[in-house]
N, C-alpha and C positions, 0 to 999 in steps of 0.2 A: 125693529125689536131684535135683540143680540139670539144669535142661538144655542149661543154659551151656556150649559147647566150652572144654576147659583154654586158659587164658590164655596158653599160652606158644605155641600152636597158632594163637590168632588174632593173635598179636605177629608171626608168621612169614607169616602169609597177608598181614598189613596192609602188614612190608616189602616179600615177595615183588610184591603188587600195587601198588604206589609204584614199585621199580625194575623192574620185570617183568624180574627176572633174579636167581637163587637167590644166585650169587656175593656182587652186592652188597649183597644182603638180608644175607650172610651176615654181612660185614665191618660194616655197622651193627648189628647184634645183636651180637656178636663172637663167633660160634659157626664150626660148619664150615657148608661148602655140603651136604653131606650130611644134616645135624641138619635144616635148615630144610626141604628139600625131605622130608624124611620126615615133620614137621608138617605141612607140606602135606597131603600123603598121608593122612595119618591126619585131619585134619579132613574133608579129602573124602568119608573111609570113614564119617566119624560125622554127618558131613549129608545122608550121600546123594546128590551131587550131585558133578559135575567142576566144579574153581573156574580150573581152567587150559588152557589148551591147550598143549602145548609144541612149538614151533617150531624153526625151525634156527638162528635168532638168539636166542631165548632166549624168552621165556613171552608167552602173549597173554591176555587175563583173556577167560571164555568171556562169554553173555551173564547168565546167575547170579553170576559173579565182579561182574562192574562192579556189578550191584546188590547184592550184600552186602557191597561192599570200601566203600562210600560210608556205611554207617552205623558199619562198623568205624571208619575212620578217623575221624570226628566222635567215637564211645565215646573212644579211645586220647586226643583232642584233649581232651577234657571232664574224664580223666583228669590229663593234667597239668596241667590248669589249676587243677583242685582241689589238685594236688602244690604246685604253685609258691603256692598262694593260703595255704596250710597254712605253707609255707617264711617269709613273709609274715610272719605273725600270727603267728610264731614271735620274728621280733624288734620286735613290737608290748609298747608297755609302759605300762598309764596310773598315772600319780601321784596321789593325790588330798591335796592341802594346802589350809590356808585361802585366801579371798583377801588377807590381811594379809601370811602369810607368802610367795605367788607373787608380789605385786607387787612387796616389798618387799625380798625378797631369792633368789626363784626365778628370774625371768624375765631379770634382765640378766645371769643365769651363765649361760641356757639354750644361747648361740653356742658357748660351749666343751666343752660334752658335746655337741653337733652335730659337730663338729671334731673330736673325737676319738672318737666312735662314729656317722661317719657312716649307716650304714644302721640304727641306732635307731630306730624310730617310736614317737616320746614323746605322750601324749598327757596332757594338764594339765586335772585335774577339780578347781576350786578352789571350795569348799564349805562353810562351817562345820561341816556336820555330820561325826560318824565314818564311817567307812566300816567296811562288815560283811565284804567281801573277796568272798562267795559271790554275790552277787545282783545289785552293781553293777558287776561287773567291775573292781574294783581290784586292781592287784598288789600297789602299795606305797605308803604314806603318810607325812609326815610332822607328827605332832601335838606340839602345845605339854602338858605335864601331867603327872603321876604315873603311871607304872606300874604294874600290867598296864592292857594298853588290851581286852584279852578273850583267850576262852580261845584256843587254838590259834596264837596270834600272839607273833612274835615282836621284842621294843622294843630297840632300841639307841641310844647317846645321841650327838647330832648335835653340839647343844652345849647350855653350862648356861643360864639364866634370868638376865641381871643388866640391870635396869632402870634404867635414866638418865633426868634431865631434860633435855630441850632442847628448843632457841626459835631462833627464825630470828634469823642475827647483827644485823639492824636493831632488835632489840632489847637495846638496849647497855646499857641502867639495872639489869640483872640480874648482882650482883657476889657477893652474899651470901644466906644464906637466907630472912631476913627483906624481902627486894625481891620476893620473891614476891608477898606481898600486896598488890601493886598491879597485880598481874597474872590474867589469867583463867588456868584451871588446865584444860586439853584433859583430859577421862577417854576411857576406852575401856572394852571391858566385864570389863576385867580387875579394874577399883577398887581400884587398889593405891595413888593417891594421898595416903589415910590413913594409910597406911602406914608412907611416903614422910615425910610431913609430919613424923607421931610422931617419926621416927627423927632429922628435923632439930632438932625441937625445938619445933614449929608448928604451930598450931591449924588445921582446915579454915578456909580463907574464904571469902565467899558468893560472889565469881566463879565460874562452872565453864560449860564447855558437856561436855556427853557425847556419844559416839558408841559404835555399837556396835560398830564395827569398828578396830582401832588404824592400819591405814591411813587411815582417816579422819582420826583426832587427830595422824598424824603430817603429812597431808598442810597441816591447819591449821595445825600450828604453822609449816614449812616458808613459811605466808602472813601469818605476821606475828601470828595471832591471838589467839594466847596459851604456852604450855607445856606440852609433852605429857611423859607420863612413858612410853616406851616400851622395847623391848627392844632390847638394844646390837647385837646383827647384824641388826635389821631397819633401823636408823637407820647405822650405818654407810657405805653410799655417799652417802646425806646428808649426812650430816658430811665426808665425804673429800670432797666436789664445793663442799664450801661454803655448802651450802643450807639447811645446821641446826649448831649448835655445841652442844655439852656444857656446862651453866650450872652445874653444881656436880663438884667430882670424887668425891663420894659417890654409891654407887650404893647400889640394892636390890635385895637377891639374895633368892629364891622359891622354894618347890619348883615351877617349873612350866616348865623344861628342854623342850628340843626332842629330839624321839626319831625315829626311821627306823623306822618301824612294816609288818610284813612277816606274811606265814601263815608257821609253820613250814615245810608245805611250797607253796612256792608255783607258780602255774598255767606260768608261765615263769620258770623257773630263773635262766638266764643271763640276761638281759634286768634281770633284780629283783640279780642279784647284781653286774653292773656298773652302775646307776643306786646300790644302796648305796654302793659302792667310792667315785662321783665325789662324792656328799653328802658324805662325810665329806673326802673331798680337798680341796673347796671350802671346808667349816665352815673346816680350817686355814691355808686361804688368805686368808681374815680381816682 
């Protein structure tokens, strides 16, 4: 059996001794004057001790009150701090994406899901690997790939896979498909440029530099270096800003789509249910 006085007993002594007066104890608790001062009462019976004196003006804390009202108060304070902290981390929410796709097309939307869910705390785990959900603290992810991405999780599609070439507009000699081959060819570690080539009609040629990352190869192409073949919503504000142009109007399309990847059920609900909501708002903002 706890030896703990009932909680609602020392909630009444805690007011009682803050206003040293039953009334106003009463009115912040929202009870009667009478409920309180009979908590009183009743803690007194079950401590063994008088925690009041009652005066003509209204209560004086005896000298056991003052020393047991001082660690009450600190409990009750510890309490809500842990309330508020719990409140907190309730609208705590971490993403876990590559770096390819935070840089390249996470981070300049991130002002407007600030703006419209201001008290969000988004937190950006940008990683190559997957995420397991249970270990590293992710809520919610969003991967490039085929589905399923594991058991218990649940994929929704962000938008589809269609892969473009582009070169920064100072490179103006690129009009046809065949102008590639005087060009270096940016890969990433998708190696979809065989692909690519087949499709136009064109043999690999021995230019190439590789990266592992397709920010990498889009950031080269963006510097003049050669051609990246990347994916059309990563290169998008690059092209809108000027920085990369689209060199053939053929694309290639992949099974390897972007998905909103979620637990069934997940640790923060709301949090995971309004960051999917704005992914997809944004994909068709486009």
């Amino acid at each position: 059996m706890s030896r703990l006085p009932p909680l609602n007993a020392l909630r009444a002594f805690d007011a009682a001794g803050r206003h040293l007066n039953f009334r106003l104890a009463a009115e912040e608790l929202g009870v009667t004057q009478g409920a309180v001062a009979q908590q009183v009462r009743g803690l007194e019976a079950r401590l063994g001790v008088q925690l009041f004196d009652r005066v003509a003006r209204g209560l004086e804390l005896t000298r056991t009150g003052r020393v047991y009202l001082a660690p009450v108060n600190r409990a009750f304070a510890l309490l809500e701090e842990a309330t508020e902290g719990v409140g907190a981390q309730s609208r705590t929410l971490t993403i876990s994406v590559t770096p390819s796709f935070a840089s390249k097309w996470l981070v300049s939307r991130l002002g407007r899901l600030t703006e419209l869910h201001p008290d969000l705390d988004v937190r950006v785990d940008a990683r190559p690997g997957l995420s397991n959900f249970q270990s590293d603290g992710i809520d919610i992810a969003v991967r490039q790939g085929t589905p399923p991405f594991g058991p218990g999780l649940v994929a929704e599609p962000l938008f589809a896979a269609s892969f473009i070439a582009v070169c920064s507009p100072s490179l103006s000699d690129l009009a046809v498909p065949e102008d590639l081959k005087r060009h270096t060819l940016l890969h990433d570690s998708h190696g979809l440029w065989p692909l690519y080539l087949e499709q136009l009609g064109l043999s690999p040629g021995p230019r190439a530099i590789s990266f592992n990352q397709t920010s990498l190869a889009i950031d080269a192409a963006v510097a003049g270096q050669g051609v990246a073949l990347a994916d059309a919503p990563l290169v998008a504000d690059e092209i809108e800003r000027g920085r990369l142009r689209q060199v053939f109007e053929a694309g290639l399309s992949a099974d390897l789509g972007f998905y909103i990847v979620a637990p069934r059920r997940p640790r923060v609900p709301e949090p995971v249910k309004l960051m999917r909501e704005w992914l997809l708002s944004e994909a068709v903002r486009r």
